[in-house]
N, CA and C atoms of all chains as a GROMACS GRO file, in nm:
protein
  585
    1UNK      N    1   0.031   4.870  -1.116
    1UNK     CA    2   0.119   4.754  -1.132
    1UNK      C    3   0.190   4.719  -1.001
    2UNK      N    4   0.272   4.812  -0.950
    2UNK     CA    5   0.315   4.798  -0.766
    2UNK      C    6   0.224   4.724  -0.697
    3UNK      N    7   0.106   4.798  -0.671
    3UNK     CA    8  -0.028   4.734  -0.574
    3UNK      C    9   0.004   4.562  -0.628
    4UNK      N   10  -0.006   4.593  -0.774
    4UNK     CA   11  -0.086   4.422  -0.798
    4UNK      C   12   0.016   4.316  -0.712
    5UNK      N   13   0.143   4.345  -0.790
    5UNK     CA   14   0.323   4.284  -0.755
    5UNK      C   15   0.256   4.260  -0.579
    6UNK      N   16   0.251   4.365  -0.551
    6UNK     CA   17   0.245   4.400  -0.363
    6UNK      C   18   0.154   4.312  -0.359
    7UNK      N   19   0.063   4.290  -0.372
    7UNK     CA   20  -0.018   4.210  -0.347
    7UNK      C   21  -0.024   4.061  -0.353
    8UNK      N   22   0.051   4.019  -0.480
    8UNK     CA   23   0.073   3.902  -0.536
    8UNK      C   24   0.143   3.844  -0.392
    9UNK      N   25   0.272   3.930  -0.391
    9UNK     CA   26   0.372   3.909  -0.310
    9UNK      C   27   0.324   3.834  -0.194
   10UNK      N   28   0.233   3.947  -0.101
   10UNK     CA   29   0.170   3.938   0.013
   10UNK      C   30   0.096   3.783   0.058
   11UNK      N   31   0.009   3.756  -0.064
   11UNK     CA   32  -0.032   3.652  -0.044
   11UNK      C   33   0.036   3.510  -0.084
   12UNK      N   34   0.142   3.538  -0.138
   12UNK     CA   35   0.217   3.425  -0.132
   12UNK      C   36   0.292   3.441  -0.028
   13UNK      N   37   0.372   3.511   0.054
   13UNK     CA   38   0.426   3.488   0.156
   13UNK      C   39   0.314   3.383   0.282
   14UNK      N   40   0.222   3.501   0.285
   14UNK     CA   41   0.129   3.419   0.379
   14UNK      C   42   0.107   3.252   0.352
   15UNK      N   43   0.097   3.224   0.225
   15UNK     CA   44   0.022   3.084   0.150
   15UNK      C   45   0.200   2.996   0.236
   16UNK      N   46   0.303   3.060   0.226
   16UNK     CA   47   0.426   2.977   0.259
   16UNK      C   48   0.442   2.981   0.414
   17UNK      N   49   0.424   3.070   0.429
   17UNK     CA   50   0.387   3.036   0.617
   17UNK      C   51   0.298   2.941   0.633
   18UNK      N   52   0.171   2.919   0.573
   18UNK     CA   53   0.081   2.812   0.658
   18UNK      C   54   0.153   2.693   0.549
   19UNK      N   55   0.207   2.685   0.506
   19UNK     CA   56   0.270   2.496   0.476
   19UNK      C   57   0.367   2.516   0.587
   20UNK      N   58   0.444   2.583   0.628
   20UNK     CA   59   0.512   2.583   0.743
   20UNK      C   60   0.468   2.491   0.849
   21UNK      N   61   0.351   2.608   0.872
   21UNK     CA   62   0.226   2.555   0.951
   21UNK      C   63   0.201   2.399   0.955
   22UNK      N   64   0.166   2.360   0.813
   22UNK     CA   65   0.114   2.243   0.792
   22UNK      C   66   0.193   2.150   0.824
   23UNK      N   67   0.347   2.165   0.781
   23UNK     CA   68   0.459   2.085   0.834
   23UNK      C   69   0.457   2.039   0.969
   24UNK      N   70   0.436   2.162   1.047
   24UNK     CA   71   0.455   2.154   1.206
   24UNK      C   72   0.347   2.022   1.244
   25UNK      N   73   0.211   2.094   1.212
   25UNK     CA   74   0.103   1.995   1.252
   25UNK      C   75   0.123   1.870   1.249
   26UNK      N   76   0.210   1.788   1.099
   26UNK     CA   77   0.193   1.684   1.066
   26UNK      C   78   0.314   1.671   1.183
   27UNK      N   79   0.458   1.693   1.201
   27UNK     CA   80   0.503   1.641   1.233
   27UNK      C   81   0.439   1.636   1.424
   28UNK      N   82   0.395   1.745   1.484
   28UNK     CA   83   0.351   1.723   1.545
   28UNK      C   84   0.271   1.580   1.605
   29UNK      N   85   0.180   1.567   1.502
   29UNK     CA   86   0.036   1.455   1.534
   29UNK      C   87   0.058   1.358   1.500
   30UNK      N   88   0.155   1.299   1.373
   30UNK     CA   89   0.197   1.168   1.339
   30UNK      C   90   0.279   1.108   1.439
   31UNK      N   91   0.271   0.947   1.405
   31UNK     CA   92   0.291   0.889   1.483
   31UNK      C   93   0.452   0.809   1.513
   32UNK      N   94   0.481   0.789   1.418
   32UNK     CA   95   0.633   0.728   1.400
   32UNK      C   96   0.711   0.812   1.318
   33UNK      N   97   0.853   0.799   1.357
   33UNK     CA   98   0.963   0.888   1.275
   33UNK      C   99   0.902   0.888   1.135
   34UNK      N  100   0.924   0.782   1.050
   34UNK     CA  101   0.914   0.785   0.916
   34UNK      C  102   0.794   0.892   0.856
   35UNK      N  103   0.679   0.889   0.914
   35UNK     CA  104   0.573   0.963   0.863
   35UNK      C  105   0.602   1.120   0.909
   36UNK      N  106   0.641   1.143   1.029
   36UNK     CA  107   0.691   1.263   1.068
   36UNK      C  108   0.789   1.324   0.941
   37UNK      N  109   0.909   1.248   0.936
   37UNK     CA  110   1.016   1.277   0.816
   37UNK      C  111   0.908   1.320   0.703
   38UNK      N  112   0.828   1.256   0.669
   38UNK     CA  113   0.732   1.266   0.517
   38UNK      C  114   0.664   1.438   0.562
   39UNK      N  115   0.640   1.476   0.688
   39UNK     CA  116   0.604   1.576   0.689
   39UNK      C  117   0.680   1.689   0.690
   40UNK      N  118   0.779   1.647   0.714
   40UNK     CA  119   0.904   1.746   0.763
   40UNK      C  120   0.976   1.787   0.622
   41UNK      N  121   0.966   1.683   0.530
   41UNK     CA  122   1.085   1.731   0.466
   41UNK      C  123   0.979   1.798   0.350
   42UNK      N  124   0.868   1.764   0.322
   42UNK     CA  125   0.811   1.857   0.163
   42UNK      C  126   0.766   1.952   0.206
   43UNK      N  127   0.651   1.941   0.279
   43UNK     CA  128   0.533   2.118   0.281
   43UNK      C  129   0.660   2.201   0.299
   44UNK      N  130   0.781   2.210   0.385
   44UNK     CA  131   0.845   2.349   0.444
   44UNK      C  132   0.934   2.406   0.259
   45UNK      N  133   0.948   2.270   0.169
   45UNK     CA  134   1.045   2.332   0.062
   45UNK      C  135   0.939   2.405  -0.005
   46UNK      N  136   0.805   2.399  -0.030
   46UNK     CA  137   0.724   2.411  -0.107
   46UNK      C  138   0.662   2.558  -0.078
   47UNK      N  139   0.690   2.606   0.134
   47UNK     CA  140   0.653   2.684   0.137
   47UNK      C  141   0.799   2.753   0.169
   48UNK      N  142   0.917   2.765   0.125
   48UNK     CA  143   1.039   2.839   0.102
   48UNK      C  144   1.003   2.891  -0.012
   49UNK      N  145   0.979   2.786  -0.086
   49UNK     CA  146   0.989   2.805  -0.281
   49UNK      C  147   0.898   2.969  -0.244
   50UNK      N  148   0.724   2.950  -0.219
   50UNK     CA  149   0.657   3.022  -0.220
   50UNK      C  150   0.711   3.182  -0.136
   51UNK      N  151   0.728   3.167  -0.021
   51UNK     CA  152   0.805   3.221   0.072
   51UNK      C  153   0.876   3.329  -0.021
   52UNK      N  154   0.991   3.268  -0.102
   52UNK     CA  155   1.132   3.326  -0.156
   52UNK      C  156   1.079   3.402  -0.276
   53UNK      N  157   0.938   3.344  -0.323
   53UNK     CA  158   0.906   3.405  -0.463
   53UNK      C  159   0.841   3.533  -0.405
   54UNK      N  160   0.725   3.517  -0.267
   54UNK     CA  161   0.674   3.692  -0.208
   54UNK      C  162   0.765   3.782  -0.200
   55UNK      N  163   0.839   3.727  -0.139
   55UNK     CA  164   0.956   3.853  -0.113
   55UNK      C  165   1.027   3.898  -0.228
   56UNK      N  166   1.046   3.828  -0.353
   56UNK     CA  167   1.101   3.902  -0.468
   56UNK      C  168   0.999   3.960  -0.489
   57UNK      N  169   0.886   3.918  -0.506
   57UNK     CA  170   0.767   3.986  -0.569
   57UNK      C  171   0.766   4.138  -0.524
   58UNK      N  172   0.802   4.103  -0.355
   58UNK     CA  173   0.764   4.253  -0.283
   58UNK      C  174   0.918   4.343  -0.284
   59UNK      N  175   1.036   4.340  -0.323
   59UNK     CA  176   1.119   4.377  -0.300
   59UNK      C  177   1.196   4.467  -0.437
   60UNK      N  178   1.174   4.391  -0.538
   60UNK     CA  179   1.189   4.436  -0.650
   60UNK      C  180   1.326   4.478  -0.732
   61UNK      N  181   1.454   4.449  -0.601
   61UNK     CA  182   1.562   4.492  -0.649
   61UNK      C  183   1.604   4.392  -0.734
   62UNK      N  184   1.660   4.384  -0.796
   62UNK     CA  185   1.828   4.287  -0.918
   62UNK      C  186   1.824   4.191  -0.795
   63UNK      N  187   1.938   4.268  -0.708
   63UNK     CA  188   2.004   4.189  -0.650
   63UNK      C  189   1.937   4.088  -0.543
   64UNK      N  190   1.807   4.137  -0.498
   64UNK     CA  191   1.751   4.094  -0.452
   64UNK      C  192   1.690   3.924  -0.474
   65UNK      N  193   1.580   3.967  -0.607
   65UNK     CA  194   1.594   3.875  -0.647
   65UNK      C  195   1.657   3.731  -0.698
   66UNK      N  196   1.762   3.746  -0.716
   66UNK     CA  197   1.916   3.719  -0.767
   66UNK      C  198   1.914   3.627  -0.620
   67UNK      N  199   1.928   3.693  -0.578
   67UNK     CA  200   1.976   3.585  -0.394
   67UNK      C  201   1.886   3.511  -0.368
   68UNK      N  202   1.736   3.542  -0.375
   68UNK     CA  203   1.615   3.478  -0.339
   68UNK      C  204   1.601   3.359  -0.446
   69UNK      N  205   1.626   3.334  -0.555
   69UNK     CA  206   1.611   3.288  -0.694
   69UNK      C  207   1.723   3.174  -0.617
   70UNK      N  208   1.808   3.212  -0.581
   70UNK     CA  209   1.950   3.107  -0.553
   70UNK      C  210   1.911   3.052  -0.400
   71UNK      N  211   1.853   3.077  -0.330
   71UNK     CA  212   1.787   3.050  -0.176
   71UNK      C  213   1.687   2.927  -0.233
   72UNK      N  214   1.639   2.957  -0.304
   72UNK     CA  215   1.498   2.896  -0.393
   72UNK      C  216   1.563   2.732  -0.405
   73UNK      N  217   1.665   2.772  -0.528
   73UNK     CA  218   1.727   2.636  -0.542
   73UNK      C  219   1.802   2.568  -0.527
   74UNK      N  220   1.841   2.672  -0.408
   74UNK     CA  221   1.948   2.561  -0.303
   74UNK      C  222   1.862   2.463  -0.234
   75UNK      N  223   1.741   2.536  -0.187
   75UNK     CA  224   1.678   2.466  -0.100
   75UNK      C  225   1.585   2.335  -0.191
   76UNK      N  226   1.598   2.362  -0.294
   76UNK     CA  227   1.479   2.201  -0.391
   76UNK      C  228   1.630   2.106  -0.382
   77UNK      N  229   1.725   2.192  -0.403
   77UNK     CA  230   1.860   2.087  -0.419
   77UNK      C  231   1.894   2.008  -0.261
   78UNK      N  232   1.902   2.054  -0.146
   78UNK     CA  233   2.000   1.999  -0.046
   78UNK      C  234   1.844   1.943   0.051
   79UNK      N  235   1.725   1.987   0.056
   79UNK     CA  236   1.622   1.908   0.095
   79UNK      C  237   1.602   1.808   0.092
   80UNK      N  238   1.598   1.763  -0.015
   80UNK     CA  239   1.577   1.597  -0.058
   80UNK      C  240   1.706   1.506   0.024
   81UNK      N  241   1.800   1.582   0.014
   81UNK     CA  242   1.926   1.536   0.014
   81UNK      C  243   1.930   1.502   0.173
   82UNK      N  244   1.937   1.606   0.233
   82UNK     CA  245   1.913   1.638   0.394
   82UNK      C  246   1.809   1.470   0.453
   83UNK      N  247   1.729   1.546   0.399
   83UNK     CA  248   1.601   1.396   0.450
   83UNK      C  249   1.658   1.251   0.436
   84UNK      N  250   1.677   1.230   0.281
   84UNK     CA  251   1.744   1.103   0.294
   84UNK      C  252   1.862   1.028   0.381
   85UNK      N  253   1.960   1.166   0.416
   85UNK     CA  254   2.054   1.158   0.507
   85UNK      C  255   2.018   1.099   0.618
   86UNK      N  256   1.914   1.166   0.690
   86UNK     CA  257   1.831   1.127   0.834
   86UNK      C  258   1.733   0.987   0.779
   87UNK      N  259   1.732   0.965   0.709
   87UNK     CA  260   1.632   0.814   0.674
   87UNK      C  261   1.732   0.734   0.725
   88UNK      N  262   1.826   0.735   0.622
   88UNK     CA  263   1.915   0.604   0.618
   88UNK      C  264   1.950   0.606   0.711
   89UNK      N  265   2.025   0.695   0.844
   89UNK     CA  266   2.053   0.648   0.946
   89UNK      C  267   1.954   0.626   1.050
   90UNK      N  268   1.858   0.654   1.027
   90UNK     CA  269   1.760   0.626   1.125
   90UNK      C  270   1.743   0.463   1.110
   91UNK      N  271   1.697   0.456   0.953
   91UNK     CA  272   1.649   0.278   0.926
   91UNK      C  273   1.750   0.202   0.989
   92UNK      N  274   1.922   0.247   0.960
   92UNK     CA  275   2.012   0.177   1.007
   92UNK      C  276   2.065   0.126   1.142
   93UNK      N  277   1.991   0.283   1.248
   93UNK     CA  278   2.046   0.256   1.348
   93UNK      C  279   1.975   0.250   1.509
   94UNK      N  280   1.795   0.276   1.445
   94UNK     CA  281   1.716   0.360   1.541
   94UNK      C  282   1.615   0.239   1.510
   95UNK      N  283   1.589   0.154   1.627
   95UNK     CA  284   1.483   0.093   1.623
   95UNK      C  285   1.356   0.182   1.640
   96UNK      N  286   1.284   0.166   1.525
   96UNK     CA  287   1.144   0.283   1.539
   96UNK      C  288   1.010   0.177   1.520
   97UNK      N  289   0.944   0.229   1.663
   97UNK     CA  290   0.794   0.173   1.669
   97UNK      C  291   0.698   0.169   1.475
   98UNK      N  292   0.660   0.138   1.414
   98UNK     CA  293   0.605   0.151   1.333
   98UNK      C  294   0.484   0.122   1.307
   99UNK      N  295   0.374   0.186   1.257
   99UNK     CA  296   0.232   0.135   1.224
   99UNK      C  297   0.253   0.043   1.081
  100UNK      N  298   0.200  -0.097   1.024
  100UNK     CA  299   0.198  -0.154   0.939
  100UNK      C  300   0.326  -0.210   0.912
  101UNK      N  301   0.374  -0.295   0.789
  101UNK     CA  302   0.511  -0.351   0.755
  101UNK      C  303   0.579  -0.296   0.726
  102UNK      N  304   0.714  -0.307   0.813
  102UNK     CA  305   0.846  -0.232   0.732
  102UNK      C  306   0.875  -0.344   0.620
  103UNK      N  307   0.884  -0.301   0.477
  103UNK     CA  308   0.891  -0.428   0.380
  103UNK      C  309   1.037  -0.453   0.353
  104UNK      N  310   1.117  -0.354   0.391
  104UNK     CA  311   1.263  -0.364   0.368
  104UNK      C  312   1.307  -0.433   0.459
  105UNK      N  313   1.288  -0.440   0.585
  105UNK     CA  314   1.329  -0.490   0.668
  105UNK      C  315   1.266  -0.702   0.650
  106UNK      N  316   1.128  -0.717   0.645
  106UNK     CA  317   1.120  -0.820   0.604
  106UNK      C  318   1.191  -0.876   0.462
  107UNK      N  319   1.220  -0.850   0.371
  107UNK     CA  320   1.290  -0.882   0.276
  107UNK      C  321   1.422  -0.888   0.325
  108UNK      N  322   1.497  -0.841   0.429
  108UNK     CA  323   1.579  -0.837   0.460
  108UNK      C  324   1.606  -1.021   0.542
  109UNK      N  325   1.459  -0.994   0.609
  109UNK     CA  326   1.454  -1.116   0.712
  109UNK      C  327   1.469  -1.269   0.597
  110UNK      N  328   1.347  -1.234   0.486
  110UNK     CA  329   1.310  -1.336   0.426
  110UNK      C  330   1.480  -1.444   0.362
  111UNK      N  331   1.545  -1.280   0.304
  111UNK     CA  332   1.701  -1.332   0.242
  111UNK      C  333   1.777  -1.397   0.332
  112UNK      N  334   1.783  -1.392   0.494
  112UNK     CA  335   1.867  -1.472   0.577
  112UNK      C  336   1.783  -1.565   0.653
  113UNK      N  337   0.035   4.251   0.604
  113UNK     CA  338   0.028   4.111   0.571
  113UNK      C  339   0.167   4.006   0.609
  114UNK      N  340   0.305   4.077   0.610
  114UNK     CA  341   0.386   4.039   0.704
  114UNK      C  342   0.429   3.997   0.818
  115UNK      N  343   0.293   4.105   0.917
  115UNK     CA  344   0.292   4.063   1.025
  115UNK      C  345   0.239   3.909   1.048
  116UNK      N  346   0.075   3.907   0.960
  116UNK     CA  347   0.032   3.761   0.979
  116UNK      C  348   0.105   3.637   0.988
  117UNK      N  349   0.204   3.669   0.842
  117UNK     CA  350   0.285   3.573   0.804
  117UNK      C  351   0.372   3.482   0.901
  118UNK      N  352   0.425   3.661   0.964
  118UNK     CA  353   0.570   3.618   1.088
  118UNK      C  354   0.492   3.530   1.217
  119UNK      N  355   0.330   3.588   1.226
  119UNK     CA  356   0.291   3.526   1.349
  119UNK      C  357   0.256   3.354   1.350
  120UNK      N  358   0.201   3.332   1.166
  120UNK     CA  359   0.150   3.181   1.162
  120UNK      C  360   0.334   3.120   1.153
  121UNK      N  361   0.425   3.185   1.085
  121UNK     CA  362   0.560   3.089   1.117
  121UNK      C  363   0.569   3.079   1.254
  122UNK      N  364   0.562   3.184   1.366
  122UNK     CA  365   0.552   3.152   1.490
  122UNK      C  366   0.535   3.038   1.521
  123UNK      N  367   0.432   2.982   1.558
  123UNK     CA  368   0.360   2.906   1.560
  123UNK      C  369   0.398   2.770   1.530
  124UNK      N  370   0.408   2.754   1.394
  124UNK     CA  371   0.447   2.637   1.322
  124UNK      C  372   0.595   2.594   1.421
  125UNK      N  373   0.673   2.683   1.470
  125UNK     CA  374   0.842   2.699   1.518
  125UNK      C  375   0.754   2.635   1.687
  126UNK      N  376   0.699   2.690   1.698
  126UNK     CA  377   0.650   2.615   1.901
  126UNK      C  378   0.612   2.493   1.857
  127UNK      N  379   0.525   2.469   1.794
  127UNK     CA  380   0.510   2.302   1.778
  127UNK      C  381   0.602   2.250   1.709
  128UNK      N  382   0.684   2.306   1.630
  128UNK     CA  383   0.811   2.187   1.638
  128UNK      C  384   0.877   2.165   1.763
  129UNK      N  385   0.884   2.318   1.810
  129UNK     CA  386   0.983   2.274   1.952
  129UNK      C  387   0.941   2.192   2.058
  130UNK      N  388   0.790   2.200   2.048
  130UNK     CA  389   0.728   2.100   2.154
  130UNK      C  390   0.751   1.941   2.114
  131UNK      N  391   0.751   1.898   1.948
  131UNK     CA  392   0.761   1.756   1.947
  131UNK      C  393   0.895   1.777   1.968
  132UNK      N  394   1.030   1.836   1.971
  132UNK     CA  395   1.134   1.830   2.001
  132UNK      C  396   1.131   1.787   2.093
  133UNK      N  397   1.136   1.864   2.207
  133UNK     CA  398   1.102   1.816   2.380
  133UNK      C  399   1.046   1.716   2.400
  134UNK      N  400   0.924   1.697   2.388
  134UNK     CA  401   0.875   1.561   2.369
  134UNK      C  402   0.932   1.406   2.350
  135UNK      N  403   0.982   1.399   2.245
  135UNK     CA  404   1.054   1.296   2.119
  135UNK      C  405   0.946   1.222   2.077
  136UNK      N  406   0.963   1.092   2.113
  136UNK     CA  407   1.034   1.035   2.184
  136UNK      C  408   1.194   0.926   2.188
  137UNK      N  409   1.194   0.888   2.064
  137UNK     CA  410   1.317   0.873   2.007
  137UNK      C  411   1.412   1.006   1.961
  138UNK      N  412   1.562   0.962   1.934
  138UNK     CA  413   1.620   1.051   1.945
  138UNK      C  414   1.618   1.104   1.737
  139UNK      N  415   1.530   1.003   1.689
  139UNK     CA  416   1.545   1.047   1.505
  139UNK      C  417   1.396   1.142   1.505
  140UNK      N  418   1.321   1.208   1.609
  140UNK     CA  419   1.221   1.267   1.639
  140UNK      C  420   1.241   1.422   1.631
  141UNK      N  421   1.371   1.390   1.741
  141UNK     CA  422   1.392   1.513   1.782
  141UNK      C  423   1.526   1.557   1.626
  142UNK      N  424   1.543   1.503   1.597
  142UNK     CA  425   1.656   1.550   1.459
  142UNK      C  426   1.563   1.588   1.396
  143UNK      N  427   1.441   1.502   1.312
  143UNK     CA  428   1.341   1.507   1.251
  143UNK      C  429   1.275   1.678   1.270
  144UNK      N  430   1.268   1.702   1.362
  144UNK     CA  431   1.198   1.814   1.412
  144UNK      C  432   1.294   1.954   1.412
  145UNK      N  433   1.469   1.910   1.476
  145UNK     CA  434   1.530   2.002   1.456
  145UNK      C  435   1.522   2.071   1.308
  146UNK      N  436   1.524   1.992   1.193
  146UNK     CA  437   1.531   1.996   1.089
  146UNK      C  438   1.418   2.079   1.002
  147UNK      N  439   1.330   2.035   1.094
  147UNK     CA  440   1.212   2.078   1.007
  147UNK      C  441   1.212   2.260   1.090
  148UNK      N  442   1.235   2.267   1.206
  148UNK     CA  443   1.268   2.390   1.277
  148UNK      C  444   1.338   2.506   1.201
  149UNK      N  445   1.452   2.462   1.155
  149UNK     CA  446   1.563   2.514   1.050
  149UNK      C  447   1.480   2.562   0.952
  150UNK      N  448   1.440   2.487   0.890
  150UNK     CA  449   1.359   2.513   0.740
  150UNK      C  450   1.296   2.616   0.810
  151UNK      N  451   1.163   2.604   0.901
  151UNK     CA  452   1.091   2.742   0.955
  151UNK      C  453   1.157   2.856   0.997
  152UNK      N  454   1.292   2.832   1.041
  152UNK     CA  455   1.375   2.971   1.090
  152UNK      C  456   1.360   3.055   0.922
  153UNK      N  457   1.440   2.978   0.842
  153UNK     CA  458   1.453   2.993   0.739
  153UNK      C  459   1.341   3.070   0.632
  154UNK      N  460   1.255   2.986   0.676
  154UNK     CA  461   1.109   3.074   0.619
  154UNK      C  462   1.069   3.178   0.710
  155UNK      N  463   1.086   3.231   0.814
  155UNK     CA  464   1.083   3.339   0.871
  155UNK      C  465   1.191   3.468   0.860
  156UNK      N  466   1.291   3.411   0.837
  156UNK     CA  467   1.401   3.536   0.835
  156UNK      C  468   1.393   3.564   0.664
  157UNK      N  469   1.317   3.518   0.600
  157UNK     CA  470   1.278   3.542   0.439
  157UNK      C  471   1.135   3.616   0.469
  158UNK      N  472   1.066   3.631   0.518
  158UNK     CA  473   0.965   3.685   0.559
  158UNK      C  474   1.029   3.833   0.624
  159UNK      N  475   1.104   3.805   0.716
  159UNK     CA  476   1.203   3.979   0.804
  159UNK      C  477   1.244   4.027   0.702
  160UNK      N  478   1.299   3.966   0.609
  160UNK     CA  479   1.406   4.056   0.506
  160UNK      C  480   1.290   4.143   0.425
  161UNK      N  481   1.149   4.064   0.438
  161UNK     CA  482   1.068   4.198   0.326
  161UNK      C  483   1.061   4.355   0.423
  162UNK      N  484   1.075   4.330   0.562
  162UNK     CA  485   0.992   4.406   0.624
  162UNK      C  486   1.080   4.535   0.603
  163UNK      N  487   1.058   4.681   0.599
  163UNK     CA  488   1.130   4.781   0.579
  163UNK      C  489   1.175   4.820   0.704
  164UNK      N  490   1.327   4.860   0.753
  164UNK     CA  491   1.374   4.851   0.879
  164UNK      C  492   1.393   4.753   0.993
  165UNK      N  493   1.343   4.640   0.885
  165UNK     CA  494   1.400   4.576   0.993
  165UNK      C  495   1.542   4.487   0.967
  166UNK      N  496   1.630   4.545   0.939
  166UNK     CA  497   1.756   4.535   0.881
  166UNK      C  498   1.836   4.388   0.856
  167UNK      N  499   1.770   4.296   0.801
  167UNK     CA  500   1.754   4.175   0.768
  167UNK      C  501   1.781   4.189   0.591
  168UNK      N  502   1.875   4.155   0.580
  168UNK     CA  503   1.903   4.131   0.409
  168UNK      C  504   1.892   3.997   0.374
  169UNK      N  505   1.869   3.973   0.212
  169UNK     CA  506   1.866   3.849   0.168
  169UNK      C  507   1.968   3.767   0.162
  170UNK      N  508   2.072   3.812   0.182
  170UNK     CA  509   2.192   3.734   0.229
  170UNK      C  510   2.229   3.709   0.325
  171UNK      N  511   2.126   3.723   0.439
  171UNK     CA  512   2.109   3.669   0.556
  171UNK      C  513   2.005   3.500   0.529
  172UNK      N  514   1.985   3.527   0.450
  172UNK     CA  515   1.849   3.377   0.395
  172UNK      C  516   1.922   3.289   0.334
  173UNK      N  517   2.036   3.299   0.237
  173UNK     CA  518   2.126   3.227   0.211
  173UNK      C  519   2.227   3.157   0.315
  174UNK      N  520   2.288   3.234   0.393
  174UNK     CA  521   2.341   3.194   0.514
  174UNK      C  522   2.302   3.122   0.563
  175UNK      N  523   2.175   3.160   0.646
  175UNK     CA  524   2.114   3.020   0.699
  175UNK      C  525   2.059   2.919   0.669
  176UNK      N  526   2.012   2.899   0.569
  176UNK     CA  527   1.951   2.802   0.413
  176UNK      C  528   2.129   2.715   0.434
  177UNK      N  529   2.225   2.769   0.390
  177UNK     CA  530   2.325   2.668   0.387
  177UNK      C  531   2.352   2.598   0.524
  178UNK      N  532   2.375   2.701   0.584
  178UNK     CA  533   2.380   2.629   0.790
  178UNK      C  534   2.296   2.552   0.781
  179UNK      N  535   2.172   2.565   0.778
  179UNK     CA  536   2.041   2.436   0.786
  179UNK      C  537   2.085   2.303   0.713
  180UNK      N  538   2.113   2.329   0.595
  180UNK     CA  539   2.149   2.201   0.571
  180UNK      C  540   2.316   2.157   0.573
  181UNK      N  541   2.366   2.226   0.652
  181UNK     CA  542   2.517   2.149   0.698
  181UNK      C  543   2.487   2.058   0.877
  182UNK      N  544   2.396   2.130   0.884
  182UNK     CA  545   2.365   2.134   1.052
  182UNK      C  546   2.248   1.972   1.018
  183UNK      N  547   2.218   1.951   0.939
  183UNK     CA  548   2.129   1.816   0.895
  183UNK      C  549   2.198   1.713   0.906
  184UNK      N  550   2.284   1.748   0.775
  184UNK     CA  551   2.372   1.646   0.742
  184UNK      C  552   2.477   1.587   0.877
  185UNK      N  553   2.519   1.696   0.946
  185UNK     CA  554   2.605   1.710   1.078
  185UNK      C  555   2.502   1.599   1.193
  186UNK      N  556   2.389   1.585   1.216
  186UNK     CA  557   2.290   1.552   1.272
  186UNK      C  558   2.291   1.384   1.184
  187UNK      N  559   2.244   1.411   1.135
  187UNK     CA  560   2.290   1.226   1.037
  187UNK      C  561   2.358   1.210   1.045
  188UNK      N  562   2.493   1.254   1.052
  188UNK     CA  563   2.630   1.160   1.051
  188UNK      C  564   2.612   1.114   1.194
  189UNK      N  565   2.546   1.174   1.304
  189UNK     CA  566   2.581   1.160   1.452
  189UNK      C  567   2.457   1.030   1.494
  190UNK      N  568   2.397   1.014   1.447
  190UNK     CA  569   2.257   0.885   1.432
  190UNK      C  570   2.354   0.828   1.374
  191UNK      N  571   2.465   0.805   1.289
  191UNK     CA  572   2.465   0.703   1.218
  191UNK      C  573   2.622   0.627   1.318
  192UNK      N  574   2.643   0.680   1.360
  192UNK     CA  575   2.786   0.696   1.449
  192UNK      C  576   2.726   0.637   1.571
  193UNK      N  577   2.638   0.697   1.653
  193UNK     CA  578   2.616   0.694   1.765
  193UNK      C  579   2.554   0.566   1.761
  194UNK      N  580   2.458   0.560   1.679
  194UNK     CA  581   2.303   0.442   1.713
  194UNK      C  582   2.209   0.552   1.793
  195UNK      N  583   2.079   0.457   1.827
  195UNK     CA  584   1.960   0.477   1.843
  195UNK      C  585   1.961   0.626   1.959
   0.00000   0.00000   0.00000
């Protein structure tokens, strides 16, 4: 039963490092803020979530878990939150090159 | 299997820091700080499994909250400053 846990563990840690990974890449190679942000803010919660669940898996204490469980959903909670923070002031204050229509901004144009 | 882990977060943490450096706007380099954080974050959750290496899980909480005060701190300053 240990081995299996150990094991489980193992490969979910790894599986949350490469969305890490994946995060980096995208924000790396994309081209304008906005799509960068799209990379930045999901794969890394998705590989915390995963991340936070290996290490209970592999650790096994109460308390352990207990902290990791609360790491878990702090981070689905203030992520979303975080990102949108950096949107809105970006849209508001950061002229950004963009590929295709900003539609908010034309609706914006169309109303004045 | 820890080790792998710590080396692909590596990794993921240099190419953020490179589009950091890079930018080229300044919502690039926030963008990136941010996403940096999260990877610290997923790495020092990765240290805390390792045995001896004296990293507790209440070291992952700590910085999980810093990360996102240090965001929000970063947006207020785009929104203050401009571009």
């Amino acid at each position: 039963m240990d081995e299996v846990l150990d094991a489980i563990g193992a490969v979910a840690l790894v599986l949350g490092a490469l969305f890490a990974l994946l995060a980096a890449i995208g924000v790396h190679k994309f081209r304008d803020p906005y799509s960068r942000m799209h990379a930045a803010a999901k794969s890394p919660t998705l590989g915390l979530v995963l991340v936070t669940m290996g290490a209970a898996l592999q650790i096994r204490t109460i308390g352990a878990v207990a902290t990791l469980t609360l790491v878990a959903i702090l981070q689905l909670l203030t992520s979303p939150v975080g990102t949108h923070l950096i949107a809105r002031a970006v849209h508001l204050r950061v002229e950004v090159p963009q590929d295709g229509v900003d539609e908010l901004r034309r609706d914006d144009e169309a109303v004045s | 299997m820890s080790n792998a882990a710590l080396a692909i977060t590596a990794i993921a943490a240099v190419l953020f820091v490179a589009r950091m450096l890079r930018g080229p706007a300044l919502a690039d380099r926030v963008i990136s700080v941010d996403g940096f954080v999260s990877t610290i974050v997923i790495g020092v959750t990765i240290a805390s499994v390792r045995p001896g290496s004296g990293v507790v899980e209440s070291t992952v909480l700590v910085v999980a909250i810093g990360g996102f005060v240090g965001t929000a701190i970063l947006a207020r300053f785009i929104e203050r400053r401009g571009s």
